[in-house]
N, C-alpha and C positions, 0 to 999 in steps of 0.2 A: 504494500500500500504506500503512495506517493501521499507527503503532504503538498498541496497544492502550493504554498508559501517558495518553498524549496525549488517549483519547477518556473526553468528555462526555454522560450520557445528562443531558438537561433533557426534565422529564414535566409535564405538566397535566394533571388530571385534570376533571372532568364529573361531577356526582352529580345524584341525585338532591334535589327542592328545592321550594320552597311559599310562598305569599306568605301566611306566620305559619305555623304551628306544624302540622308533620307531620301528618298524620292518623292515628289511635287503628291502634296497633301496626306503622307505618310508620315506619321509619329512612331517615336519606341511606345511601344506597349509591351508588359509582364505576359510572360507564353507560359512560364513556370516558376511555380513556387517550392521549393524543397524546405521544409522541416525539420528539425529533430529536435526531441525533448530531452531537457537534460535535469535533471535531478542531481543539484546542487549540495545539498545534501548525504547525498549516499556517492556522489562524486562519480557518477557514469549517466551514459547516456542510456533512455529507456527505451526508445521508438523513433523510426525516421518516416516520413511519409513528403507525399510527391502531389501536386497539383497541377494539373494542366489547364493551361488558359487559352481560350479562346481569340483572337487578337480581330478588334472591331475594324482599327483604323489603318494598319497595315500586313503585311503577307511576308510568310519567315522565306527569304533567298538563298542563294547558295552560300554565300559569306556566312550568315546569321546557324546555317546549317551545318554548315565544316568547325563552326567553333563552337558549339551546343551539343551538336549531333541531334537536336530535332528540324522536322521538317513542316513542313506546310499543313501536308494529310495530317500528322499526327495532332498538331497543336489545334486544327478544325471538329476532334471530338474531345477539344477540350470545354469545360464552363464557360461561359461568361466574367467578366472580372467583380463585378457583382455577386455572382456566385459563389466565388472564389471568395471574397472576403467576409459573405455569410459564414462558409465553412470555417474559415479562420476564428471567425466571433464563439460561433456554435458551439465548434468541433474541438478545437484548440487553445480556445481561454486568451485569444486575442483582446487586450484591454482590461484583460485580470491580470494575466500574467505579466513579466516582465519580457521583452526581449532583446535581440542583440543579432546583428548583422556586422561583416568584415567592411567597415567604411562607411559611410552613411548616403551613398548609393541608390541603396535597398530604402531605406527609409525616406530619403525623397521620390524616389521613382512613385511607391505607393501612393504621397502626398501630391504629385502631380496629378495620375493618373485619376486616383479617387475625385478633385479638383475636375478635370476636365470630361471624368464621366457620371459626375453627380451624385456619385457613391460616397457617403460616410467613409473618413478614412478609420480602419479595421482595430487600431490600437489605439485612440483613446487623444486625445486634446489636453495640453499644446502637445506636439509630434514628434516632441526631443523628451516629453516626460519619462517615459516607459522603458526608451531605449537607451542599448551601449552599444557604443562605436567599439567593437574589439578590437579594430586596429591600432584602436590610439592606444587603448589600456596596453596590447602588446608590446606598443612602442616605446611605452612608460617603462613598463615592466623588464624590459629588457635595456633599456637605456640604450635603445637606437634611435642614431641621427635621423633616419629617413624611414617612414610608415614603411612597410614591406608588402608585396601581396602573400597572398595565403598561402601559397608553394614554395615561397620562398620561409616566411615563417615557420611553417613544420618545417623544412630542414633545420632551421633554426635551434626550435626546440625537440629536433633528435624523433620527430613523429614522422610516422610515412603519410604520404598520401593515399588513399582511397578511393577508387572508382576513375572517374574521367573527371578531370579540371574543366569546368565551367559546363558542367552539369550539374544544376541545384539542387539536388537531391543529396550526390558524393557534397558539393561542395558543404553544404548545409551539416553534414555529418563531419568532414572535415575540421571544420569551425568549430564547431562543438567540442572537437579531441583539444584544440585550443585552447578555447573556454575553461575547462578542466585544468587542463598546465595552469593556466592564470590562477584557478582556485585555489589549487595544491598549493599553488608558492604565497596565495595570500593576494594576492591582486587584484579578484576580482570582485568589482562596488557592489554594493546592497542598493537595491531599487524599490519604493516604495508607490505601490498601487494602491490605488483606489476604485474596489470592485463596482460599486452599484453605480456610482457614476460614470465611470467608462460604458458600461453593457447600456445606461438608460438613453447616453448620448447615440452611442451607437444605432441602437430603434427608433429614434427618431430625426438622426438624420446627423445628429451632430453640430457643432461648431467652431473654427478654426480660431 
């Protein structure tokens, strides 16, 4: 049994992307969301899970394909991003829990998105409450000059990588093994929620 205090949602997200400049009336849009919960506490990870998103306003290319490894067909039987962020609220304890992404990325990409498709954003107002930047904490932590990306940090800290890089799912797991080193050594902050406010903003629409 998890106490819910103790658990960590770390997310990565997958958008959509181009080697130079969008195509005329295409946006990045989230194709995938990757999870894993971490239980802070008992100091491992408990579960990873994967969302695929449906993308409204633009179509995944070959670029966006060779560096994801998703495709076009696949991200078309994905949700809605509406959907997607129901399940996060629901499923996941998005805006109870705390969570944490490599860079803050993830945390704007949502705050755009949510923004430009009238969806409540999924964690909770203002948009930096809930979250932690791991890369900074790494940075801190480690007393490096220059944030690192996440393949370069597990070598860092002696971890392998898993699965395929920039796939949110592996990466979303990866980050996690992160998270963990940060806790072990004491590094990583306490974040304080606020349950019934977050979930009431979220059902009605919210406010930024």
């Amino acid at each position: 049994m998890h106490h819910e205090s103790a658990l960590l949602n770390v997310i990565d997200v997958e958008a959509t992307c181009w080697d130079g400049q969008p195509p005329p009336g295409s946006v990045n849009e989230i194709i995938e969301i990757g999870l894993t919960v971490v239980d802070l506490s008992a100091r491992r990870r408990v579960s990873r899970h994967r969302v695929l998103v449906r993308p409204a306003r633009s179509t995944v290319g070959d670029f966006c394909s060779e560096l994801t490894g998703l495709t076009q067909a696949e991200v078309e039987g994905g949700v809605s991003f509406a959907e997607a962020c129901r399940i996060l609220v629901e499923e996941y304890g998005a805006g109870r829990r705390p969570w944490a992404s490599w860079g803050e990325y993830d945390r704007r990409q949502f705050a755009r998105q949510s923004q430009a498709d009238g969806v409540a954003y999924p964690f909770g107002y203002p948009t930096e409450r809930t979250h932690t930047n791991a890369k900074a904490v790494f940075t801190a932590a480690y007393g490096l000059r220059r944030k690192p990306g996440m393949a370069h940090a597990l070598r860092t800290a002696g971890l392998p990588l898993e699965g395929r890089h920039h796939r949110g799912e592996d990466d979303a797991w990866n980050i996690a093994a992160l998270v963990l080193d940060l806790a072990d050594r004491g590094a990583w902050p306490a974040t304080d929620t606020d349950t019934d406010t977050d979930t009431a903003d979220w059902k009605r629409g919210g406010a930024p």
